[in-house]
C-alpha positions as CSV (number, residue, x, y, z in Angstrom):
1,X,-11.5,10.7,-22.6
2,X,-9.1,8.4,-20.8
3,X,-6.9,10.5,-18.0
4,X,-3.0,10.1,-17.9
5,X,-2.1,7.8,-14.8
6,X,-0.4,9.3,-12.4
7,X,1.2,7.9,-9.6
8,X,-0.1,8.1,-6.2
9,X,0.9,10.2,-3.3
10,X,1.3,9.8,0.1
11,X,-2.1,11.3,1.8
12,X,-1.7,14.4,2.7
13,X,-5.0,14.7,5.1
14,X,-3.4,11.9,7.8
15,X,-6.7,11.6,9.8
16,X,-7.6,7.6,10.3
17,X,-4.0,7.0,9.2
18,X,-1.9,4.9,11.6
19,X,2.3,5.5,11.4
20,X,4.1,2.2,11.6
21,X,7.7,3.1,12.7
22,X,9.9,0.9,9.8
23,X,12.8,3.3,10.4
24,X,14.2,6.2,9.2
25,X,14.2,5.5,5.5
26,X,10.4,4.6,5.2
27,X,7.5,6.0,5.9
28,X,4.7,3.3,6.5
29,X,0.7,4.3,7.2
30,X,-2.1,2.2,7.4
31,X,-5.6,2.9,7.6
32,X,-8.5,0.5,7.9
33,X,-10.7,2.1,5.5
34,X,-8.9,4.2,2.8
35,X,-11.2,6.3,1.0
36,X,-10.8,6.8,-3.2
37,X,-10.2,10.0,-3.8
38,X,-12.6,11.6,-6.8
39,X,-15.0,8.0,-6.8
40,X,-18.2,8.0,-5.2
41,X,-18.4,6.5,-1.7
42,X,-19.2,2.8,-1.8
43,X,-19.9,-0.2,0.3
44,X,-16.5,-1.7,-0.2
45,X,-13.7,-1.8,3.1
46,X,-10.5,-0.9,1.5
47,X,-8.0,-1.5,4.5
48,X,-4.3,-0.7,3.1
49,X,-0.7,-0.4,3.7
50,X,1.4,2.7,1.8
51,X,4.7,2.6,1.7
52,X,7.0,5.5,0.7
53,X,10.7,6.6,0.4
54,X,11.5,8.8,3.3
55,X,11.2,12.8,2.0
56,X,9.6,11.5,-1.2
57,X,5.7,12.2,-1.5
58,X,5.2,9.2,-4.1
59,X,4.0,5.8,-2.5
60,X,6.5,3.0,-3.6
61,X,3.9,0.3,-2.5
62,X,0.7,0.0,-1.7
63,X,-0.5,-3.6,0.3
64,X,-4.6,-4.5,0.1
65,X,-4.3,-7.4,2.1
66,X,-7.8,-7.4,3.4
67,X,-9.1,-6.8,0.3
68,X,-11.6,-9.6,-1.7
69,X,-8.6,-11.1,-3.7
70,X,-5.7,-10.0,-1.9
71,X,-3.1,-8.0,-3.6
72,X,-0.5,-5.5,-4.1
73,X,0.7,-2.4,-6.1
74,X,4.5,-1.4,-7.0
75,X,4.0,2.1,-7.8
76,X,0.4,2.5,-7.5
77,X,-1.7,4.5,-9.8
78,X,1.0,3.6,-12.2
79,X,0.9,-0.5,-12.4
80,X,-1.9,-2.9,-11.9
81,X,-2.7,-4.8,-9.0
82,X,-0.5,-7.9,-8.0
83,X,-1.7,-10.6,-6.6
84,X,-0.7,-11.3,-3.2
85,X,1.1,-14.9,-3.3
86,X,0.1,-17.0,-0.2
87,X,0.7,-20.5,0.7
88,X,-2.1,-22.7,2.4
89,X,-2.4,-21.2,6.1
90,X,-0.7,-18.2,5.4
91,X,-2.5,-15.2,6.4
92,X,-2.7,-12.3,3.9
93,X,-1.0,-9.9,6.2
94,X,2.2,-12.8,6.6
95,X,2.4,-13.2,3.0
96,X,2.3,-9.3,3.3
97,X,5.0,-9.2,5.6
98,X,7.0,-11.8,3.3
99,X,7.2,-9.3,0.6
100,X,8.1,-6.5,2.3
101,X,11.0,-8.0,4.0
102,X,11.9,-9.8,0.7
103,X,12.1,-6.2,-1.1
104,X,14.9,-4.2,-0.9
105,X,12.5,-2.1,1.5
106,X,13.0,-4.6,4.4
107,X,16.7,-5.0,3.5
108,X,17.7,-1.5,4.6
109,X,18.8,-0.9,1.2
110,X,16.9,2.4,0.4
């Protein structure tokens, strides 16, 4: 049996997490390691980026730049993975950067 996808919260156990300031109208945490909740532990490094509305509990975006085919997620738990557009040179976390400034997120806009 398949369970309903549900979208992901911010974490509510902020120990590892890192708060980038991105205003008042964000909330931005980054972690090097973020740990699956309900999946057994595994070898994989899952550095991310989460992204919420200020005052909301849902993540808007989620950024795995580091990861083995780097990508995003609009909505996570809800949408598939994205993958993270780069141009030759680019790093991951520029092309990271790109697309959050490009979003209405970076344009103040919330």
């Amino acid at each position: 049996m398949q369970r309903p996808r549900m979208q992901q919260t911010m974490p509510e156990d902020r120990s590892g997490w890192h708060q980038i300031d991105a205003g008042p109208q964000l909330e931005v945490l980054f972690h090097t390691n973020r740990r699956l909740a309900g999946r057994e532990p595994d070898q994989i490094e899952r550095p991310s980026i989460v992204v919420a509305v200020a005052g909301k509990r849902e993540q808007a975006l989620r950024f795995d730049p580091f990861s083995m085919g780097a990508h995003f997620h609009i909505r996570p738990g809800l949408a598939e993975q994205i993958p993270l557009p780069m141009v030759d040179g680019q790093s991951a976390l520029d092309a990271t950067m790109g697309i959050f400034l490009k979003s209405r997120f970076g344009s103040g806009a919330c």
